[in-house]
Backbone as a ProteinNet text record, in pm:
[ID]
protein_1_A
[PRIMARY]
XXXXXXXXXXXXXXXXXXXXXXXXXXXXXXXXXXXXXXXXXXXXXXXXXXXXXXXXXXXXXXXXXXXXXXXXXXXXX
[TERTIARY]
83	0	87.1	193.9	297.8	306.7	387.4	417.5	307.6	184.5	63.7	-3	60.9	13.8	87.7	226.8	337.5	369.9	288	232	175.3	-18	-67.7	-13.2	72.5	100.5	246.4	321.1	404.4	372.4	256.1	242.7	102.1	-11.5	-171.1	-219.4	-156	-202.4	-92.3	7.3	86.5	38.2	-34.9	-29.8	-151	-298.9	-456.2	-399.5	-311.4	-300.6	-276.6	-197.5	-122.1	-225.3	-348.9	-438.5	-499.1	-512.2	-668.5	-775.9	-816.9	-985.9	-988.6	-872.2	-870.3	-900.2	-1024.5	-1102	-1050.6	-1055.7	-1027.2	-965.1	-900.2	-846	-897.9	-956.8	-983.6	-981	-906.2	-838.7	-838.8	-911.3	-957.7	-901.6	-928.7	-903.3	-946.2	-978.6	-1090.6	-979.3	-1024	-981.5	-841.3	-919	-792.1	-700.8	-754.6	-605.7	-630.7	-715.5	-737	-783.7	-904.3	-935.5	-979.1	-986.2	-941.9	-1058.4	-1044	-1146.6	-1086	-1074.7	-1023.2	-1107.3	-1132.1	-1248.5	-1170.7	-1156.7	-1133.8	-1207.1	-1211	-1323.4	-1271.3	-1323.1	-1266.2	-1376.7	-1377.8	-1456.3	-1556.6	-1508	-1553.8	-1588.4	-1686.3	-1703.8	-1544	-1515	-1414	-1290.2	-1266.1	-1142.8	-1151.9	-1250.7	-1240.8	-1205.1	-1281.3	-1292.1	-1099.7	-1008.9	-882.1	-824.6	-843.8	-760.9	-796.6	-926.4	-925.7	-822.6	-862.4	-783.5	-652.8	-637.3	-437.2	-377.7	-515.8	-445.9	-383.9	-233.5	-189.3	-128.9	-71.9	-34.4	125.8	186.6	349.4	336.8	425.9	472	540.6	487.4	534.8	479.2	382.3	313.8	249.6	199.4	121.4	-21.4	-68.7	-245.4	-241	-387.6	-457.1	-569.5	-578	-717.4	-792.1	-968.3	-1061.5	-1136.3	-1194.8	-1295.8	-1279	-1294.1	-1253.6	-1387.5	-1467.4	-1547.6	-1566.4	-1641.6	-1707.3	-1813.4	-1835.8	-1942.7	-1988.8	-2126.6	-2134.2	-2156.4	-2112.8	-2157	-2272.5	-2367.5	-2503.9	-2479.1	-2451.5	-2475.2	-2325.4	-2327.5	-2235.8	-2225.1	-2212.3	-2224.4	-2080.8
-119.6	0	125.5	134.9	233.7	292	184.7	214.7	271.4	238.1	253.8	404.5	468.5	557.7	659.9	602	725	720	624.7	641.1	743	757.7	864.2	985.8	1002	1126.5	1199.2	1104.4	1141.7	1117.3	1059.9	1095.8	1124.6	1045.2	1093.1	1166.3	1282.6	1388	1488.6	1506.6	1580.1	1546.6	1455.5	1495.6	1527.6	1491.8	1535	1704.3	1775.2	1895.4	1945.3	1934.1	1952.1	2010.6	1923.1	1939.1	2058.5	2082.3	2205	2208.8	2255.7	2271.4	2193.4	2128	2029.3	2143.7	2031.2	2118.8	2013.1	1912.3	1837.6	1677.2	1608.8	1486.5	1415	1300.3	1192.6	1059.9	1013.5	853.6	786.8	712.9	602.8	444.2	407.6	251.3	202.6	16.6	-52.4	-64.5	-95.6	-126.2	-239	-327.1	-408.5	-400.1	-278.2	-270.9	-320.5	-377.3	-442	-414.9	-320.2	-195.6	-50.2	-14	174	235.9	358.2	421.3	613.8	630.8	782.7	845.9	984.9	1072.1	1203.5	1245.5	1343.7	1416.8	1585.1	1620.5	1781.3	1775.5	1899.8	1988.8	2062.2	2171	2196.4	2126	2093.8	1982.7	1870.6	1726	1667.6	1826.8	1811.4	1780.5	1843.7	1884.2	1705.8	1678.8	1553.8	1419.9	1458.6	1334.4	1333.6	1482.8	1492.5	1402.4	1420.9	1379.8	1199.5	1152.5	1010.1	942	1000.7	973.9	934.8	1017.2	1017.5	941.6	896.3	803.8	664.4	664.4	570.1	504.2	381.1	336.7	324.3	307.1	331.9	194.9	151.9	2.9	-48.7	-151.7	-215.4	-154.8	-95	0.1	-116.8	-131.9	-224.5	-201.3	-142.4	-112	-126.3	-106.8	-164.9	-41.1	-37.8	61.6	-67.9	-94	-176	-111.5	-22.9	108.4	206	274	496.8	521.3	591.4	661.7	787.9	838.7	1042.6	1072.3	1112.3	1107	1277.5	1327.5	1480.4	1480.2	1606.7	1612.4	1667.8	1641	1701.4	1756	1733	1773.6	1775.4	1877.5	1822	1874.7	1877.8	1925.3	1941.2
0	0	0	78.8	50.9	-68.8	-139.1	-295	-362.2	-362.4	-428	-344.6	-249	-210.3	-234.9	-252.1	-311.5	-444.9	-523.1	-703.8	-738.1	-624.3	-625.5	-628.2	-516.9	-480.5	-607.5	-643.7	-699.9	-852.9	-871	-1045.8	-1078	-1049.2	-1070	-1009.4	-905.5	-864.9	-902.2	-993.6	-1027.6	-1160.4	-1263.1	-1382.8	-1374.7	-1301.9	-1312.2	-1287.2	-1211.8	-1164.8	-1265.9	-1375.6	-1458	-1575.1	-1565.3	-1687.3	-1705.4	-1807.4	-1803.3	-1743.8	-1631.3	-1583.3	-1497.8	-1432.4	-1312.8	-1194.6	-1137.9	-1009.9	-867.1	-876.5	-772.2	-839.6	-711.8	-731.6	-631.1	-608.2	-492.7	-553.3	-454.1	-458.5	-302.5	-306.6	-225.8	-188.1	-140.7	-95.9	30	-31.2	41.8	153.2	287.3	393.7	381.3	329.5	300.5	197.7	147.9	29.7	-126.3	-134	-237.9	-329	-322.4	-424.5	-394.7	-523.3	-497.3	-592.2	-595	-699.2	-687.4	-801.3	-821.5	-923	-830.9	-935.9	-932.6	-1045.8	-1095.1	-1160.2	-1107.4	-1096.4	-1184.5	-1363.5	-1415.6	-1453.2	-1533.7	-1529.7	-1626.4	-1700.5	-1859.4	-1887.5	-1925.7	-2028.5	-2082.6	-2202.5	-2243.9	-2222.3	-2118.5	-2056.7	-1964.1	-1899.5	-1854.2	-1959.4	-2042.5	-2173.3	-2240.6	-2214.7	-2254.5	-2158.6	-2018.1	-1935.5	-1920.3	-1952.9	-1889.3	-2018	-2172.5	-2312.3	-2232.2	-2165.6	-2166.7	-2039.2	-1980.3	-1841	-1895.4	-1807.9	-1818.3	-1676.3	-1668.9	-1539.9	-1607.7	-1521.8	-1559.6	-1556.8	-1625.9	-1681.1	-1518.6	-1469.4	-1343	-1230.7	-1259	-1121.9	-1058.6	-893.4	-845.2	-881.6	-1001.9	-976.8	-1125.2	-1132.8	-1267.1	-1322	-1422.1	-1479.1	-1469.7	-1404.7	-1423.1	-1534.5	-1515.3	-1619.2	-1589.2	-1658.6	-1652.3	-1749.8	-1689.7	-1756.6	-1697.8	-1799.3	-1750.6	-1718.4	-1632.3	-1563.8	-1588.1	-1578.8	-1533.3	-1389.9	-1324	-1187.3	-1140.5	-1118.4	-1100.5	-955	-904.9	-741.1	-667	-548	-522.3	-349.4	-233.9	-137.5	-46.2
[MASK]
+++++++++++++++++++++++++++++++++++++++++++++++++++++++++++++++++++++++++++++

């Protein structure tokens, strides 16, 4: 979990920052470690639909893409 927490921090929250219209980053994980879920939250459809295009996992990383889709945000509190 280490490694996989200093992945986040040192590359998918330095390149989502990086993007155009990036409003927020959240990345999660199940208790035991075993699975995760990250929403990224931009400003635009577009600007989201650029950034999921270009996600990648670094070759030998401990984690996996399952599905990436775009969601709109209707609500938010």
């Amino acid at each position: 979990m280490d490694e996989i927490i200093q992945l986040q921090n040192s590359v998918a929250i330095p390149m989502a920052t990086a993007q155009a219209g990036h409003v927020a980053t959240y990345i999660s994980h199940s208790a035991d470690g075993s699975r995760g879920a990250s929403i990224y939250v931009f400003e635009t459809k577009e600007q989201a639909e650029t950034f999921a295009a270009s996600m990648k996992v670094p070759a030998g990383a401990p984690v996996t893409i399952e599905s990436l889709e775009v969601f709109e945000v209707t609500a938010h509190g």
